[in-house]
C-alpha positions as CSV (number, residue, x, y, z in Angstrom):
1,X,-45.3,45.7,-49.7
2,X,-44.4,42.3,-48.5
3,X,-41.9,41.9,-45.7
4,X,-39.0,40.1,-46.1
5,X,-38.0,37.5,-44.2
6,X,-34.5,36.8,-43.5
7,X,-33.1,33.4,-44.0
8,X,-30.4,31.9,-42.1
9,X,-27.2,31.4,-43.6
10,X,-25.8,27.9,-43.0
11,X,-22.9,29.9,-40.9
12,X,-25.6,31.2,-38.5
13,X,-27.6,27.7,-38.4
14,X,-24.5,26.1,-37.8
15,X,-23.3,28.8,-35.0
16,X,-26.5,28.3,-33.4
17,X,-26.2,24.3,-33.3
18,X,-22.7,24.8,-32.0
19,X,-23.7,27.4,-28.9
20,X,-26.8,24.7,-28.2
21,X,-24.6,21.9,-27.9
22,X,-22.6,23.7,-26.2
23,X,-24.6,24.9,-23.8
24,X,-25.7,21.7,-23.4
25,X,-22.4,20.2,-22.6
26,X,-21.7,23.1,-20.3
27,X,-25.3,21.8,-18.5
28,X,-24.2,18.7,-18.6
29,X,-20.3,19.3,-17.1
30,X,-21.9,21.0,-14.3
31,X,-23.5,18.0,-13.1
32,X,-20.1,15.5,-13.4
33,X,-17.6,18.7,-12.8
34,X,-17.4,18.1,-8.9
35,X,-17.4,13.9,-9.7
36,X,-14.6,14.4,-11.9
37,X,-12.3,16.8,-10.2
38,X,-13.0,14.4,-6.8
39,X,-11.7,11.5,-8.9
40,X,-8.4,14.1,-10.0
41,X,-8.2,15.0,-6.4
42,X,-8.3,11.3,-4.9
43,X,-5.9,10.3,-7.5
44,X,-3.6,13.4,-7.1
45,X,-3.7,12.5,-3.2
46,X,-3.3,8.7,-3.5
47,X,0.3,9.7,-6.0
48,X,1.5,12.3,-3.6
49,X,0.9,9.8,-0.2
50,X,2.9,7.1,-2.0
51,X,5.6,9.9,-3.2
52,X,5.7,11.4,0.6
53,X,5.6,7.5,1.9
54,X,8.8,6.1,-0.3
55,X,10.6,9.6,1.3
56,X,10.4,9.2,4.5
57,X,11.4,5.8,3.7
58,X,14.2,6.5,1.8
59,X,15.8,9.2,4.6
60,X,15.4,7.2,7.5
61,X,17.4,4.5,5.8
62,X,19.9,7.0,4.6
63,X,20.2,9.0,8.2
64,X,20.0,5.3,10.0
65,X,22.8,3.7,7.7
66,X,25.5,6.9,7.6
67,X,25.1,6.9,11.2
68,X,25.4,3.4,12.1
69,X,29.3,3.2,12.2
70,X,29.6,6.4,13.4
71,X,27.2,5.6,16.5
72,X,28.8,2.2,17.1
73,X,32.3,3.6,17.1
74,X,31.2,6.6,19.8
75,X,29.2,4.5,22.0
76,X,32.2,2.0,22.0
77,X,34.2,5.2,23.2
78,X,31.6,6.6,25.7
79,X,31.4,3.5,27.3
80,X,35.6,2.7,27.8
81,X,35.4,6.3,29.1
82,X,32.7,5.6,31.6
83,X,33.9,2.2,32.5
84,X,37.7,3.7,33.4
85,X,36.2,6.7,35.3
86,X,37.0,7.6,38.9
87,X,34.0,9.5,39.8
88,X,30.9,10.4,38.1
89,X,29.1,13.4,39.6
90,X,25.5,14.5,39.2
91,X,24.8,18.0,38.9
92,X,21.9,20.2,39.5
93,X,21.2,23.5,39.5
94,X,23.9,26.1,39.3
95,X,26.7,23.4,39.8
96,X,25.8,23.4,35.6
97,X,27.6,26.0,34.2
98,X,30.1,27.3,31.6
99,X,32.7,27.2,34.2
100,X,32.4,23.3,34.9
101,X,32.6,23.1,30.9
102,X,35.9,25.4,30.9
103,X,37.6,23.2,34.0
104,X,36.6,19.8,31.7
105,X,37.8,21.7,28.4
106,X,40.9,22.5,30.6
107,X,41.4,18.4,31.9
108,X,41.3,16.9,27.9
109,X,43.9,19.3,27.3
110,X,46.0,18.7,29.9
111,X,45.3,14.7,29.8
112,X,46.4,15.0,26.0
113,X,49.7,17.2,27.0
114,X,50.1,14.0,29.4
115,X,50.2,11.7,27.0
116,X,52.1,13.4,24.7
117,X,54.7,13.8,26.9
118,X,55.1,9.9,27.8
119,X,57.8,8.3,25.4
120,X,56.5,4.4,24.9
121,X,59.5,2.4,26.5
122,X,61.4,4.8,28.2
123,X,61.5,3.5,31.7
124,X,64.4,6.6,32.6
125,X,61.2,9.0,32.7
126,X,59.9,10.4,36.0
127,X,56.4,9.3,36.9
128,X,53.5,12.1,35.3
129,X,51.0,12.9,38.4
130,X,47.6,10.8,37.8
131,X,44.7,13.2,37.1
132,X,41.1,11.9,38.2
133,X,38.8,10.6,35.4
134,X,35.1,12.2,36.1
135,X,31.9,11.8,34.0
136,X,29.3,14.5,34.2
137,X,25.5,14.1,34.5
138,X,23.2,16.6,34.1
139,X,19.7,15.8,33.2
140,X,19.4,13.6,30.3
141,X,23.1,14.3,28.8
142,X,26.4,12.6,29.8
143,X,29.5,14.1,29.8
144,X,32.6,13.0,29.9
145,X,36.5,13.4,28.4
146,X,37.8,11.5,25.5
147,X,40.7,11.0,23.9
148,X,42.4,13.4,21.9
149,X,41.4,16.4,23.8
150,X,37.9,16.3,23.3
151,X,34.3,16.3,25.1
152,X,32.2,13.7,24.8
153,X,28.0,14.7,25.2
154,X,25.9,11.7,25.6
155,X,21.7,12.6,25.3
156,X,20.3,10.2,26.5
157,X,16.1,10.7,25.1
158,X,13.0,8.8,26.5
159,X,9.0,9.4,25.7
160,X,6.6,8.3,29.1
161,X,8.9,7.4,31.6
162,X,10.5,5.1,28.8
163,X,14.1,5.5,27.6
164,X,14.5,6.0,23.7
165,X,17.3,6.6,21.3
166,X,20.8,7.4,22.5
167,X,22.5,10.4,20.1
168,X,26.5,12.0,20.8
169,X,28.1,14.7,20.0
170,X,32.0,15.4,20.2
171,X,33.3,19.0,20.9
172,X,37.3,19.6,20.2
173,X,39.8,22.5,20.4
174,X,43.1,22.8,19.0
175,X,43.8,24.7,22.2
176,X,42.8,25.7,25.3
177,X,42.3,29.1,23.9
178,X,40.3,28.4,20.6
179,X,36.9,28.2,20.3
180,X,35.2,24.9,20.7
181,X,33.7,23.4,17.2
182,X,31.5,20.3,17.0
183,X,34.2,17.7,15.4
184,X,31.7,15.1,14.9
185,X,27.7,13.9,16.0
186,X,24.7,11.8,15.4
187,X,22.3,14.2,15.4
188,X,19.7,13.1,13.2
189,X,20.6,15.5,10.1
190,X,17.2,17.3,9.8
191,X,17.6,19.3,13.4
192,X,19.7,22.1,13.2
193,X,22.8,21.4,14.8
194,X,25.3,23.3,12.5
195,X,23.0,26.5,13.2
196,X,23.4,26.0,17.4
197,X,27.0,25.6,16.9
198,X,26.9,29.1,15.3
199,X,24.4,30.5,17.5
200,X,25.9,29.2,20.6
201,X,28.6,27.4,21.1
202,X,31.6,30.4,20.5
203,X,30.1,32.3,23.2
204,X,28.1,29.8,25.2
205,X,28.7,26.2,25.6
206,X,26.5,25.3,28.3
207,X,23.7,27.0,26.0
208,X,24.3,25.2,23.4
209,X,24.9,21.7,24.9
210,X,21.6,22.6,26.2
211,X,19.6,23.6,23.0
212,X,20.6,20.4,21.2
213,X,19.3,18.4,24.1
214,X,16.2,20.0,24.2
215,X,16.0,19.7,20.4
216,X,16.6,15.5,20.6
217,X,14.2,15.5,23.3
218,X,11.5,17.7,21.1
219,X,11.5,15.5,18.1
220,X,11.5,12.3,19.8
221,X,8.5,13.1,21.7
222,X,6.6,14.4,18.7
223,X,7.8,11.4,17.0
224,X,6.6,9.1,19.9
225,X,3.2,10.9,20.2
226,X,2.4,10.3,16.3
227,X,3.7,6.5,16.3
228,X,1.2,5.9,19.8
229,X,-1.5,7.6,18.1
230,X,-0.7,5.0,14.9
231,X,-0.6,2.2,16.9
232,X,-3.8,2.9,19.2
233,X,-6.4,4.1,16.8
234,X,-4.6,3.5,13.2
235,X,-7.9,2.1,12.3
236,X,-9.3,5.2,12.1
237,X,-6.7,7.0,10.4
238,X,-7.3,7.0,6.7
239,X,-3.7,9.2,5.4
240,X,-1.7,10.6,8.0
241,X,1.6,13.1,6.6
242,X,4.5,14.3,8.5
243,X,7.7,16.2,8.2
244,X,10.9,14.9,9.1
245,X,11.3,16.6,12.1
246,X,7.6,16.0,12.9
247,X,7.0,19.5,13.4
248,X,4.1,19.3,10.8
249,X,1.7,16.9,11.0
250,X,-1.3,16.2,9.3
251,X,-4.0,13.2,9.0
252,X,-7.2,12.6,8.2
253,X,-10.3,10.8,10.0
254,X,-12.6,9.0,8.1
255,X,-14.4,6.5,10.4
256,X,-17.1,8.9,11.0
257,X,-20.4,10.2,9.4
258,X,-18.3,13.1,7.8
259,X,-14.6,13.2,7.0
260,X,-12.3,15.5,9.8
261,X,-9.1,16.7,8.6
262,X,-6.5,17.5,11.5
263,X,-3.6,20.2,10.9
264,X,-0.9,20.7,13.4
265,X,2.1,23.1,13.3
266,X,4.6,23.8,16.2
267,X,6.3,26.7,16.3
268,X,9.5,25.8,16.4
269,X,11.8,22.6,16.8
270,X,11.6,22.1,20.8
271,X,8.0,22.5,21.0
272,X,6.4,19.6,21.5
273,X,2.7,21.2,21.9
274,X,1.4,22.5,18.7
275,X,0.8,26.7,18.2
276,X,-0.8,26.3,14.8
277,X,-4.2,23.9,15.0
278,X,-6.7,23.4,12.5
279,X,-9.7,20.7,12.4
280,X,-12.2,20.9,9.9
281,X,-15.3,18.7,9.3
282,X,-16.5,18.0,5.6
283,X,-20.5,16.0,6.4
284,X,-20.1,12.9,4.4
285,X,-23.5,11.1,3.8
286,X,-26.5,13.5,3.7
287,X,-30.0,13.2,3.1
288,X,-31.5,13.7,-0.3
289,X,-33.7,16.7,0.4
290,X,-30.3,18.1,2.8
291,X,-28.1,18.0,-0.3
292,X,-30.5,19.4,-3.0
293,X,-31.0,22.4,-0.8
294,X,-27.5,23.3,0.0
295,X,-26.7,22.5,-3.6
296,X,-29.3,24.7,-4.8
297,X,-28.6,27.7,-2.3
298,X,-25.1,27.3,-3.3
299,X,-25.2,27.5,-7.3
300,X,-27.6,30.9,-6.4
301,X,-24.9,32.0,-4.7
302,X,-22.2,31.2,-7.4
303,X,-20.4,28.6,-5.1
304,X,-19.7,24.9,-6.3
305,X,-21.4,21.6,-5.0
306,X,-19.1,21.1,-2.5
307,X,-20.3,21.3,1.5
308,X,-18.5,24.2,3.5
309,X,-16.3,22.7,6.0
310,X,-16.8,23.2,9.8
311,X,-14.6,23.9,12.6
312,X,-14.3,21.7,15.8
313,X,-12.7,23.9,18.3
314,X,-13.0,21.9,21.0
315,X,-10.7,19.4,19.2
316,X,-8.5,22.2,18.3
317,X,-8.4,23.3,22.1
318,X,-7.7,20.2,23.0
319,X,-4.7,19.4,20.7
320,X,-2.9,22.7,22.1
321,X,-3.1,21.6,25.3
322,X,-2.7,17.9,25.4
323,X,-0.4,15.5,24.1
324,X,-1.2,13.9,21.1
325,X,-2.7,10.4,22.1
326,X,-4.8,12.1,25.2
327,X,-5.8,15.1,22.6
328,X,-6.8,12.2,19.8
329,X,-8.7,10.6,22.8
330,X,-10.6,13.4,23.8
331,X,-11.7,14.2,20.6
332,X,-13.0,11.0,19.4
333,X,-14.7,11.1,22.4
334,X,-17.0,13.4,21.8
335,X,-16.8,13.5,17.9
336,X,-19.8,12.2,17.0
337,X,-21.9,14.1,19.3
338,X,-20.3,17.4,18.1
339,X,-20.6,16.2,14.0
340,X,-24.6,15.7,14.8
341,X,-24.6,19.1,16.4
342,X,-23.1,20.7,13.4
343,X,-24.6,18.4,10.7
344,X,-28.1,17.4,12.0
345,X,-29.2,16.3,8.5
346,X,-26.2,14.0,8.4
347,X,-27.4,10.3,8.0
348,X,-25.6,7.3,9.7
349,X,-23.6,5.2,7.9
């Protein structure tokens, strides 16, 4: 009895011709998947840098120009309080405390009960005693009494021996017994302020005249360390990102054989040494034979075409220890030595 032979249906030929092709196409993707999704990556990047870029932008204008009458009008009043001062007294040590800030909380009272109590024109009224007019300095704040029964702070910032930007803050009660509030600042609006008045200043004034000091002081020097770094080795610098408050920071090295990514985090807003460092190395330019074999031991493995990244942890020892410009130094000191180490089969470009 003769066999039979089963013909394919045109459904199964064409089923058939569809899995090939596809097959083929899925053979084919694999080779221009990685090509592709860096061209989506590079594009996705070069959007979001311009996005991030047209921010920052956009809030320094805003923070700079709803300041600027507000700064002009308090420097004009910290300086006709310094210039009609008696005394101005530098403290140290324990002389800064919460009572000093009670006896000058006590004076703007009493200066404003003074002045209430003079009637303009009446020359029948006895003379009021003359109380002394003292500015404080401690550190890098100024303090001094205002008008209107309030304190005047002064912070007065620098970055390498170098004086910086000049931010106020003005404290008022409605009474010697009430709690102090902030009435009025030019702290830039992305350092919590609001959140150390709660924290601090009901039950600590000193501590929170302090805290806000040290918080100026922070982001200006992070600030300061990424604009140096900018202006020294900005060649070098492909995309650098940070935050507002410049308490994340991240850029990108691409002068070299292989492309170093650098991630810093601090831990909190008066740190100016990062806690949270990462540096990682992607090897750029490799040799033919180089590339084929990690390609080929990576598909076995089910991992894409893409090199593993490597860790430099003597650039990430060095950024938690060192400011940012002598870290940055240090590490493009030795960079290329440490790449070669890590990617011998690296080729120079």
């Amino acid at each position: 009895m003769a066999k039979r032979v089963k013909v394919p249906c045109n459904f199964e030929i064409l089923t058939c011709i569809k899995l090939r092709t596809r097959s083929e196409a899925v053979r084919m993707g694999e080779v221009n998947y990685m090509r592709e999704e860096d061209v989506k990556l590079d594009a996705v990047r070069a959007r979001f840098s311009n996005v991030l870029k047209r921010h920052s932008e956009l809030a320094e204008r805003l923070s700079r120009d709803s300041d600027k009458s507000i700064f002009e009008r308090l420097q004009r009043e910290f300086e006709a309080a310094r210039a009609s001062q008696t005394q101005e007294l530098t403290l140290e040590g324990e002389q800064w405390n919460d009572g000093l800030l009670a006896t000058i909380r006590e004076r703007v009272h009493m200066e404003a009960e003074r002045k209430a109590m003079q009637i303009p024109g009446d020359t029948t009224q006895l003379p009021i005693p003359f109380h002394e007019k003292i500015t404080y300095k401690v550190g890098n704040k100024i303090i001094c009494c205002l008008d209107g029964a309030r304190i005047g702070i002064q912070y007065e910032t620098s970055f390498a021996g170098e004086s910086c930007d000049l931010y106020h803050c003005v404290l008022e009660s409605k009474s010697f017994l009430e709690k102090m509030t902030v009435l009025e600042h030019t702290v830039p609006f992305f350092l919590p302020i609001r959140e150390a008045e709660n924290e601090f200043l009901s039950s600590n004034a000193m501590s929170f005249t302090d805290h806000v000091g040290d918080l100026l002081q922070a982001y200006v020097d992070r600030r300061e360390q990424v604009r140096l770094i900018k202006e020294l080795y900005g060649n070098q610098i492909g995309e650098l990102y940070h935050s507002l408050p410049y308490h994340m920071i991240e850029f990108v090295l691409e002068d070299f054989d292989s492309k170093v990514t650098v991630s810093l985090r601090y831990a909190d807003l008066i740190s100016t040494l990062p806690t949270g460092v990462s540096v990682l190395a992607w090897p750029m330019h490799q040799s033919k034979k180089s590339s084929d074999t990690i390609a080929l031991s990576q598909k076995g493995n089910g991992v894409g075409s893409h090199p593993i990244p490597a860790r430099l942890t003597y650039a990430e020892n060095a950024l938690r220890t060192m400011s940012l410009p002598e870290a940055y130094a240090e590490i493009v000191l030795n960079l290329s030595q440490a790449l070669q180490d890590m990617f011998p089969h690296t080729s120079s470009t």
